[in-house]
C-alpha positions in Angstrom: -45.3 -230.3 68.3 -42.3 -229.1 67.5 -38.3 -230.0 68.6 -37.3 -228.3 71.7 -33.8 -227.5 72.2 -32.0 -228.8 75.0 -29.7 -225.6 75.7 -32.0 -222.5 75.3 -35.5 -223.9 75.7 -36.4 -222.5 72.7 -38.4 -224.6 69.7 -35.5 -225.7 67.1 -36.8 -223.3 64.4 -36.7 -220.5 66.9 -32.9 -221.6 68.4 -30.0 -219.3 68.0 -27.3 -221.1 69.9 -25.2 -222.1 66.8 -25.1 -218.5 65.7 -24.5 -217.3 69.5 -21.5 -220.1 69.2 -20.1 -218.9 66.5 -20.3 -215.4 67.7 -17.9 -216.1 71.0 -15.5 -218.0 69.3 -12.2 -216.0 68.5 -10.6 -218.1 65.4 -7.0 -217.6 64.4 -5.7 -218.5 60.7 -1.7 -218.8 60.3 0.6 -220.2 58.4 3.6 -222.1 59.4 6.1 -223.7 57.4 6.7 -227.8 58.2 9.4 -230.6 57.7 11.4 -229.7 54.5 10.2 -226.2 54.0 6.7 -226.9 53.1 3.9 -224.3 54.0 0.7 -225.3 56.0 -2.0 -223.0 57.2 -3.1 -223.6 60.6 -6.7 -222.4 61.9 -7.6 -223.3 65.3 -9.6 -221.5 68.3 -13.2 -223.5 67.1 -15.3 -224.8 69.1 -15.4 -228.5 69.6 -18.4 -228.9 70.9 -20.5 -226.3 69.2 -19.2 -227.1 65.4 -18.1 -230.8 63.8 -14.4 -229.5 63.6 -13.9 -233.1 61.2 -17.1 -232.4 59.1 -15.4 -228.3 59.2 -12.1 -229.7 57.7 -13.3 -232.1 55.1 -15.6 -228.9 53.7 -12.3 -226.8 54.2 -10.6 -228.9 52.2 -12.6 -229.2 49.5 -12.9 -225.6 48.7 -9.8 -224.9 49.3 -8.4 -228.0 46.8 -5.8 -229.0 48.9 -5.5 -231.7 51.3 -5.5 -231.7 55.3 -6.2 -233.0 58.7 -8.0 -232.0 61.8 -6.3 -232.9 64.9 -6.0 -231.5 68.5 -9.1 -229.3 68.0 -6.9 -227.7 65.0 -7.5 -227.6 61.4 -4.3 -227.9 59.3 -3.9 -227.5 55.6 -1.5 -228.1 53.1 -0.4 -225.0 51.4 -0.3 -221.1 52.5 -4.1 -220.8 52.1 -4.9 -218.1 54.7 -7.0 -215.7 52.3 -9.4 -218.7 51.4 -9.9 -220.1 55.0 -11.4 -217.0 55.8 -13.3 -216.4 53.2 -14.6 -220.1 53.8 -15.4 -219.3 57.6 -17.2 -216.1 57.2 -19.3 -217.8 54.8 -20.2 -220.5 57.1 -21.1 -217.7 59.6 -18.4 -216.9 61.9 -18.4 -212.9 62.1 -15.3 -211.6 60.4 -14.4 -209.3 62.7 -13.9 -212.9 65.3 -11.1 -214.0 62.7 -7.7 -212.9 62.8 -5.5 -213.9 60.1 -1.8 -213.8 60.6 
């Protein structure tokens, strides 16, 4: 018998609550410039509860080559790397139009 999911009621194959998660959330990419004059892009507006924002950030981070933390429920990363965070999130399947880069 298969896994049914807590939220929907729907068998785990059938579940759509990560995508419908992903759908709602409206994520916000910027940059902004820390101690000494050094860039950092900032991306928060995820969902804690629907997404491993720590898990998020160490896969961030590795295609972005650059290094990072996830605090606060925000992802921050070293370097003005706005154009690659959201090519990274609307490849994990946040809709682009839900991402506003500024």
């Amino acid at each position: 018998m298969a896994e049914i999911c807590p939220v929907c009621g729907l068998p785990k194959d059938l579940c759509v609550c990560g995508v419908l998660s992903k759908e709602q959330q409206k994520i916000r990419v910027r940059r902004d410039t820390r101690k000494w004059g050094k860039p950092v892009t900032l991306i928060d507006g995820v969902d804690q509860k629907s997404v491993d924002i720590g898990r998020l950030a160490q896969r961030m981070k590795a295609y972005c080559a650059c290094g990072g933390t996830a605090k606060n429920g925000e992802i921050m990363l070293q370097g003005d790397h706005r154009s690659k965070a959201r090519e990274f999130l609307v490849k994990e399947g946040f809709p682009p139009e839900n991402i506003e880069v500024g």
